[in-house]
C-alpha positions as CSV (number, residue, x, y, z in Angstrom):
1,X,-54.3,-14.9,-95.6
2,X,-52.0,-14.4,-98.6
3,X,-52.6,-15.8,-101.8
4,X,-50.3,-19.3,-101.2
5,X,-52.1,-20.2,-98.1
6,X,-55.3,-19.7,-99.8
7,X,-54.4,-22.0,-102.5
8,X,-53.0,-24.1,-100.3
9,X,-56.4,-24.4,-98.9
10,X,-58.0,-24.9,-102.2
11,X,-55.3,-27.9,-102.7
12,X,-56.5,-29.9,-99.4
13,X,-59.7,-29.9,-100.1
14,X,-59.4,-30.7,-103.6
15,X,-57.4,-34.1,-102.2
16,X,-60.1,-34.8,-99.3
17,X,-62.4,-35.3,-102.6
18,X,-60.5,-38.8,-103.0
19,X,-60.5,-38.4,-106.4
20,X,-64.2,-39.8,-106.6
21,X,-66.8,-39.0,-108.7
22,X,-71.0,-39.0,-107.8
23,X,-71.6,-39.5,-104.6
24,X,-74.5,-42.8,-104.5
25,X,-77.5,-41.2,-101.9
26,X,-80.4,-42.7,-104.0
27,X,-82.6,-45.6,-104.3
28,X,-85.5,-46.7,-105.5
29,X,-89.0,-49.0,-105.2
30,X,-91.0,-49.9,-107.3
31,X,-94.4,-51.4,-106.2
32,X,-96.9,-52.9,-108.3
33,X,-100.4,-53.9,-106.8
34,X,-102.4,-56.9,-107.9
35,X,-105.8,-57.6,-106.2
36,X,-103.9,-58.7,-102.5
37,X,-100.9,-58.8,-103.9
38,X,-98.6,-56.7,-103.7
39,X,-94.7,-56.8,-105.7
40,X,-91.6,-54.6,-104.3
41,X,-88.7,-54.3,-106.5
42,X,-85.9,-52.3,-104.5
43,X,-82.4,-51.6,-106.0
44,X,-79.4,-50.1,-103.8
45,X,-76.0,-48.8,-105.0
46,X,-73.2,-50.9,-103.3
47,X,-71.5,-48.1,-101.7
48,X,-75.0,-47.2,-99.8
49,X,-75.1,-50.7,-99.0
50,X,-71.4,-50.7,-97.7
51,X,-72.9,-48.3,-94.8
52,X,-75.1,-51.6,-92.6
53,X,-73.0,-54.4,-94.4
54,X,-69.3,-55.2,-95.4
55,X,-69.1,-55.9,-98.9
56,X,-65.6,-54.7,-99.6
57,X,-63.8,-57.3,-97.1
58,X,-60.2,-55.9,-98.5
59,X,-61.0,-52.3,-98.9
60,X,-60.2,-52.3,-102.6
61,X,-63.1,-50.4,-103.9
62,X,-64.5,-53.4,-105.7
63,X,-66.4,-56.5,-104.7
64,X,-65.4,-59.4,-106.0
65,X,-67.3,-62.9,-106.5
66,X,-65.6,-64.1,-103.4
67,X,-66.7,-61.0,-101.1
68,X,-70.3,-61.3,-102.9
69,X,-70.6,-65.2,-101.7
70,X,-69.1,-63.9,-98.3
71,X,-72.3,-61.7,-98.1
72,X,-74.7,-63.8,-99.4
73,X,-76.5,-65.2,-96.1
74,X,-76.7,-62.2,-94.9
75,X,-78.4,-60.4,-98.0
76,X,-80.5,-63.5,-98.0
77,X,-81.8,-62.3,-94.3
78,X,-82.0,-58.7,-94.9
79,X,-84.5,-58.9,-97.0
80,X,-86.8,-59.4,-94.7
81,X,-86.0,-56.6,-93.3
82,X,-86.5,-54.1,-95.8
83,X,-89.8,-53.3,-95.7
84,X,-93.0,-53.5,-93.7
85,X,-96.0,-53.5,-95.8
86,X,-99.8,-53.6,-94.8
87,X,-103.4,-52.9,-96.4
88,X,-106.4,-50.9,-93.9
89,X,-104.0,-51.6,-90.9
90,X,-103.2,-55.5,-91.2
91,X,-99.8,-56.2,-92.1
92,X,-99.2,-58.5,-95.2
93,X,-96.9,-61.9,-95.2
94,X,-93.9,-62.0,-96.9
95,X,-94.4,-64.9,-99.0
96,X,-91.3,-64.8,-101.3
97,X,-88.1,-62.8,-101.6
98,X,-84.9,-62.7,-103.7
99,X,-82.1,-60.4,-104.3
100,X,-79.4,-60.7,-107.4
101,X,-76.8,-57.7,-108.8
102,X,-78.8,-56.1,-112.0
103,X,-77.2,-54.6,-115.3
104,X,-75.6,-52.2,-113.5
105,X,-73.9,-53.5,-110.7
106,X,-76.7,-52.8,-108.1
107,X,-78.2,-54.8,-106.1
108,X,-82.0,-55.8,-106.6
109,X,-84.1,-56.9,-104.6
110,X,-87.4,-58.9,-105.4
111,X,-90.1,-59.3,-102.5
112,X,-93.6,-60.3,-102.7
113,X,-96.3,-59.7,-100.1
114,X,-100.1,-61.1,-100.1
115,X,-103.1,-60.6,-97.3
116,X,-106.3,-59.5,-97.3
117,X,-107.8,-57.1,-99.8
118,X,-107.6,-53.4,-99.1
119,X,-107.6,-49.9,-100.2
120,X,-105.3,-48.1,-97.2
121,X,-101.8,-49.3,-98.3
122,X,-98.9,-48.4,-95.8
123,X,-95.5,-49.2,-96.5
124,X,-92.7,-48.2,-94.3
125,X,-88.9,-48.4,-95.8
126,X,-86.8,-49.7,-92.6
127,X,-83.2,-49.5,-94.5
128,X,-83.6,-45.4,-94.8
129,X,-82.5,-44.5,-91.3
130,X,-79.4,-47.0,-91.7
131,X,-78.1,-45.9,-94.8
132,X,-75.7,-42.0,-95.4
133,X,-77.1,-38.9,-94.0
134,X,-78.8,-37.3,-97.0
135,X,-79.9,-40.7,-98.7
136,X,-83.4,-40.1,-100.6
137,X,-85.7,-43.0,-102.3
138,X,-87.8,-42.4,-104.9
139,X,-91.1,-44.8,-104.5
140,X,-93.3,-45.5,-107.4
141,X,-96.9,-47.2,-107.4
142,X,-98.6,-48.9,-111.0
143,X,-101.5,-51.2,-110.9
144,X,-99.9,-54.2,-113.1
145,X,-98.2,-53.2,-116.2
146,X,-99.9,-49.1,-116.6
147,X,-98.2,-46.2,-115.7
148,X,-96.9,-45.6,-112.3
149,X,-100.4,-44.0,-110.7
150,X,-98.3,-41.7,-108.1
151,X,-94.7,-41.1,-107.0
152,X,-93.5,-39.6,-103.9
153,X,-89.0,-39.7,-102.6
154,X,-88.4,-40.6,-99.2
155,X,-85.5,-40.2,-96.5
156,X,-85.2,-40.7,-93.0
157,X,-87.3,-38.4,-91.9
158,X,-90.2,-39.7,-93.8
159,X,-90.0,-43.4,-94.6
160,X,-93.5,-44.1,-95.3
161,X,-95.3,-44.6,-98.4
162,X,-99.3,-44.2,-98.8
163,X,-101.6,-44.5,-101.0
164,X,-105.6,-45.1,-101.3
165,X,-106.1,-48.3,-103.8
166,X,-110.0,-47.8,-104.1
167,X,-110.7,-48.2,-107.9
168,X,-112.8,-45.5,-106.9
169,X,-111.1,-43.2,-106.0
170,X,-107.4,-41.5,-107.7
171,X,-104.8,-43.0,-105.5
172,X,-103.3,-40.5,-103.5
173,X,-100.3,-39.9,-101.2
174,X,-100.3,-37.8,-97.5
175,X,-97.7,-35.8,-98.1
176,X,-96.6,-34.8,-102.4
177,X,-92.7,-35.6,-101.5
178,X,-92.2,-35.2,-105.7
179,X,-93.1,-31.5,-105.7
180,X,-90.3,-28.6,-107.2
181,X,-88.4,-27.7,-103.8
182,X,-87.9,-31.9,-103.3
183,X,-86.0,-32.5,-106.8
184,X,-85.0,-29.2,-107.1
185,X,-82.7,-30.0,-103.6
186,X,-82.2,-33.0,-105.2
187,X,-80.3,-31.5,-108.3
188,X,-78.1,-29.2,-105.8
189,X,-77.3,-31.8,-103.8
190,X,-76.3,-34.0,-107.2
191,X,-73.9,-31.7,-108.4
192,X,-72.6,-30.6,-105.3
193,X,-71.5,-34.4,-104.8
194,X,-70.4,-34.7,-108.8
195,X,-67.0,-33.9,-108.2
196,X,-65.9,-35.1,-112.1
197,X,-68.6,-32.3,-113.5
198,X,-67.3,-29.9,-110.6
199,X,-63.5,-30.4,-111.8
200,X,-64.5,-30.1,-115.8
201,X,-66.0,-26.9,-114.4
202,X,-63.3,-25.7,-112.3
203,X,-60.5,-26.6,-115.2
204,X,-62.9,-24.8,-117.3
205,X,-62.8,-21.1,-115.1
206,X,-59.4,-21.3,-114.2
207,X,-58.4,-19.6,-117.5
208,X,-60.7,-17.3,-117.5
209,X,-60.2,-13.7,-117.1
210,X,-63.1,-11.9,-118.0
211,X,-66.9,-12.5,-116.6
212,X,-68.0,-12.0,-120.3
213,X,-65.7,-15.0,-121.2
214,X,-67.8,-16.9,-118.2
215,X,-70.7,-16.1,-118.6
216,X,-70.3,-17.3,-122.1
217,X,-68.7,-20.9,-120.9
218,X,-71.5,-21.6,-118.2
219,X,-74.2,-20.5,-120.8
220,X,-72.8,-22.8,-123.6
221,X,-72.6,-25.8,-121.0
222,X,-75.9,-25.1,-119.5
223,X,-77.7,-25.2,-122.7
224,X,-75.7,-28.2,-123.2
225,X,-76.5,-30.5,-121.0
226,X,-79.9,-29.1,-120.3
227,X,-80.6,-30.6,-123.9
228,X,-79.4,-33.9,-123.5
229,X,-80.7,-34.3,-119.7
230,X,-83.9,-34.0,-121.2
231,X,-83.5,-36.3,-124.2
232,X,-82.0,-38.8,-122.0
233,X,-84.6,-38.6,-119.1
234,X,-87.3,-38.8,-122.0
235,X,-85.9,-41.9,-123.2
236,X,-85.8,-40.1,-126.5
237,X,-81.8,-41.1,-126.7
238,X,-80.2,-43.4,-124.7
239,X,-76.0,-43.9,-124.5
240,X,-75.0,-46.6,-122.3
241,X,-73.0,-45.3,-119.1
242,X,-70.1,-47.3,-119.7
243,X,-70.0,-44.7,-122.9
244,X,-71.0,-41.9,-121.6
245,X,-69.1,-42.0,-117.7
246,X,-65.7,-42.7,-119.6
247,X,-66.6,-40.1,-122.2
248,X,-66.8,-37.7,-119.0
249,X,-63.9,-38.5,-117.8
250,X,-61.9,-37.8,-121.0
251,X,-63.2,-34.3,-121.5
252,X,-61.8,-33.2,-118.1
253,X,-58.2,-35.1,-119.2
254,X,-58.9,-32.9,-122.3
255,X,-59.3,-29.6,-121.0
256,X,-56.8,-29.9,-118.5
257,X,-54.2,-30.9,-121.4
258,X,-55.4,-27.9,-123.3
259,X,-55.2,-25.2,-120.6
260,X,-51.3,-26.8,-120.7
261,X,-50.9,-26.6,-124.2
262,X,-52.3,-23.9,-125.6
263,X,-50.9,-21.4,-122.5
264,X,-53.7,-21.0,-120.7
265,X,-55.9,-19.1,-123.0
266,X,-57.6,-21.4,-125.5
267,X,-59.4,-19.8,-128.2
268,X,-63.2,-20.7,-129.1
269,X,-63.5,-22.6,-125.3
270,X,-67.4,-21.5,-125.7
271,X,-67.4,-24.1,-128.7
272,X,-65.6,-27.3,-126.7
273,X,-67.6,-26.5,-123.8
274,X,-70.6,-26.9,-125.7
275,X,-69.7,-30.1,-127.1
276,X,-68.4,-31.8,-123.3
277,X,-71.4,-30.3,-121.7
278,X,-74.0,-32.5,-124.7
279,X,-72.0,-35.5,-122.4
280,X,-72.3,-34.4,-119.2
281,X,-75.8,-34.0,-119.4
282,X,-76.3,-37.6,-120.3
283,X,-74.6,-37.9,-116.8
284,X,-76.9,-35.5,-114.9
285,X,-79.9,-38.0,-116.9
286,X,-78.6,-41.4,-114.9
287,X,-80.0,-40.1,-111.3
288,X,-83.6,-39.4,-113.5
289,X,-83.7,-42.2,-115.8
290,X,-83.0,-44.5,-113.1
291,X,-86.0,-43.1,-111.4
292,X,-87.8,-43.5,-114.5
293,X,-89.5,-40.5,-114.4
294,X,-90.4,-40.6,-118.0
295,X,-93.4,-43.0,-117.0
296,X,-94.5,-40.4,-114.6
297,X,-97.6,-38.2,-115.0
298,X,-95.7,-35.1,-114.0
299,X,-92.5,-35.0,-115.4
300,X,-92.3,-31.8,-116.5
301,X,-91.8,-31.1,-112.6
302,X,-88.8,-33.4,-111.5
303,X,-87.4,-32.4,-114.9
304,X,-87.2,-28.7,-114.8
305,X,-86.8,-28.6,-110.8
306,X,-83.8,-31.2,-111.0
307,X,-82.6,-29.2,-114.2
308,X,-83.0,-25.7,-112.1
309,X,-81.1,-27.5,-109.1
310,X,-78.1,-28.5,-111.3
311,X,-77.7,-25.0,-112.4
312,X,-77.9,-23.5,-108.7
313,X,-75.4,-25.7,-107.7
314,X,-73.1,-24.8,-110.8
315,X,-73.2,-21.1,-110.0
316,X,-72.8,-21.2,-106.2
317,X,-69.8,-22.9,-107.3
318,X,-68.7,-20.5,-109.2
319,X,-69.9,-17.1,-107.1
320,X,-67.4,-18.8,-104.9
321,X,-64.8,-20.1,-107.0
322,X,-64.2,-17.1,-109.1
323,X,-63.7,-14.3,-106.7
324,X,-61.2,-16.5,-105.1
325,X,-59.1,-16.9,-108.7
326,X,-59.3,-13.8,-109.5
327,X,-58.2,-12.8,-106.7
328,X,-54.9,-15.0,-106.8
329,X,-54.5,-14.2,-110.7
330,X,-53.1,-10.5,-109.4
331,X,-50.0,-12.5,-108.6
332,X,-47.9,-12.0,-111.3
333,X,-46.3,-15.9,-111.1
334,X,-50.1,-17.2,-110.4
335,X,-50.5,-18.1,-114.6
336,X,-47.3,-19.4,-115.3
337,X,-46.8,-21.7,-112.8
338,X,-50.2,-23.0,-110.4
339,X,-52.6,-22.3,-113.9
340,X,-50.4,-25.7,-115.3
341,X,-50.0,-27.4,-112.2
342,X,-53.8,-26.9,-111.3
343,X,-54.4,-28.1,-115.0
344,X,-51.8,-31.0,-114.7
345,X,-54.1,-32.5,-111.3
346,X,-57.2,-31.9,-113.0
347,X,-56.1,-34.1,-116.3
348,X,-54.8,-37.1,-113.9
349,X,-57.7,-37.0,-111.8
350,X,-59.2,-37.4,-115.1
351,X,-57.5,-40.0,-116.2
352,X,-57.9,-42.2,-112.7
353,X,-61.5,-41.8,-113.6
354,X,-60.8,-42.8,-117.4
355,X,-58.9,-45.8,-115.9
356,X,-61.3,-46.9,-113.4
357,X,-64.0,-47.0,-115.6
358,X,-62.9,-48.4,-118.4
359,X,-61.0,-51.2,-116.8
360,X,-62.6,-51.8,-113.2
């Protein structure tokens, strides 16, 4: 294959992206035990919702207040559905349930169970196996208003949650889903889906020439965002998304301008790349903080493992990425004309982004 066709390649793939950004794949429930009581709090992206009911009537990428009143019997009746909940074996009655879009645009759902008391608590998540290949949900359990006692992330192949209540006893789970491997595969799996931080990355090797040039780039971002995924997950600092997800956006408009402007070869990258990667890890923090692993017991673990499964993701990127420049750069008309035109589609798929989330 000569070097067109294989950047032709590169080209198709790069459009069968559809110009979209992270890939939704996570949920969350919260459960909080009271004596027989027992409160669920779930919240679902609308995109994972999209795959077991129509939101988006007009395919527009939005729902609107019309297509959200459209929906509303039938979100009314799903809940219901959601989850199957029971203490030593004897299943507990629904006795109330609502659902409503939260800060963010998700949807939330509010169900309250009661029964008999217990200490074996089961609960199965029914919406798992319905929802995108892939789709994980982190469960957390608190007695009232103290810390979350355990934690464990479910998918389809394991959609049940238990725990022993026993004041007795330390509640445990049968199987410790929230180890190292689970959120290290989580972190791969969330850059390999970020396709913004994947572009900043890709606009960011494309000028480079020499591995001591790269290694200096990826070292600088990863001690970047590194930082500020920590600070964020910590709730040490906090930057709204609607900042920081913009803010993302314009640094891949920026470096694709500036590998146009400044021929390729921009001088002190190491320094910019610092700077853009302090952002992007307050992107990598929303998948964490959302999770609210800074009430966990154990967040050292999800922290580092998630952090570790960013940067695995990052360099199998590159291991395959840069071979595959380099090798195209031996053509002598590779840098003056596909280095700007690559550039020139990384800033407006940039912009889109900028756009869209600004404005929409």
């Amino acid at each position: 294959m000569n070097w067109k066709k294989t950047f032709a390649w590169i080209l198709i793939f790069a459009g069968a992206l559809q110009l979209r950004a992270h890939d939704a794949g996570l949920s969350t429930l919260k459960l909080q035990c009271s004596g027989e009581q027992i409160h669920a709090t779930l919240i679902f992206s609308p995109k994972d919702l999209e795959a077991v009911i129509q939101l988006d009537e007009n395919s527009d990428g939005f729902i609107s207040s019309d297509e959200l009143a459209g929906a509303r019997n039938i979100l009314e009746k799903m809940c219901a559905g959601l989850l199957a909940v029971s203490l030593d074996g004897k299943p507990l009655t629904l006795r109330d349930k609502k659902w409503a879009l939260d800060e963010n645009a998700n949807f939330q759902f509010d169900l309250s169970f009661s029964g008999s008391a217990g200490s074996a608590l089961k609960v199965i998540s029914k919406l798992i196996e319905f929802l995108p290949p892939g789709h994980r949900q982190f469960v957390s359990l608190q007695e009232g208003s103290a810390p979350a006692m355990t934690e464990d992330l479910l998918d389809a192949g394991n959609n049940t949650f238990t725990a022993n209540l026993s004041p007795a006893e330390t509640p445990i789970i049968t199987r410790k889903s929230s180890s190292f491997s689970d959120f290290f595969r989580l972190g791969v799996r969330h850059i390999l889906t970020g396709y913004d931080h994947l572009l900043f990355l890709f606009a960011l090797l494309i000028v480079c020439e020499r591995f001591g040039s790269v290694a200096k780039i990826v070292t600088c971002f990863t001690l970047a965002h590194s930082l500020t995924l920590a600070l964020a997950t910590l709730d040490i600092v906090q930057i709204p998304s609607r900042i920081i997800e913009p803010t993302i956006a314009a640094s891949i408009v920026y470096v694709g301008m500036e590998n146009i402007f400044r021929n390729g070869h921009p001088k002190g990258r190491w320094l910019l790349t610092f700077a853009f990667g302090l952002v992007h890890g307050f992107g990598f923090a929303g998948v964490l903080r959302e999770m609210e692993i800074a009430k966990s017991a154990s967040v050292a673990i999800p922290l580092v493992s998630f952090n570790l499964g960013v940067e695995a993701g990052q360099i199998a990127v590159a291991a395959v990425l840069l071979p595959l420049l380099w090798r195209v750069k031996r053509q002598p008309k590779f840098a003056p004309r596909w280095v700007p035109a690559c550039s020139a589609l990384v800033a407006a798929a940039g912009a889109y982004w900028f756009i869209q989330r600004v404005w929409f």
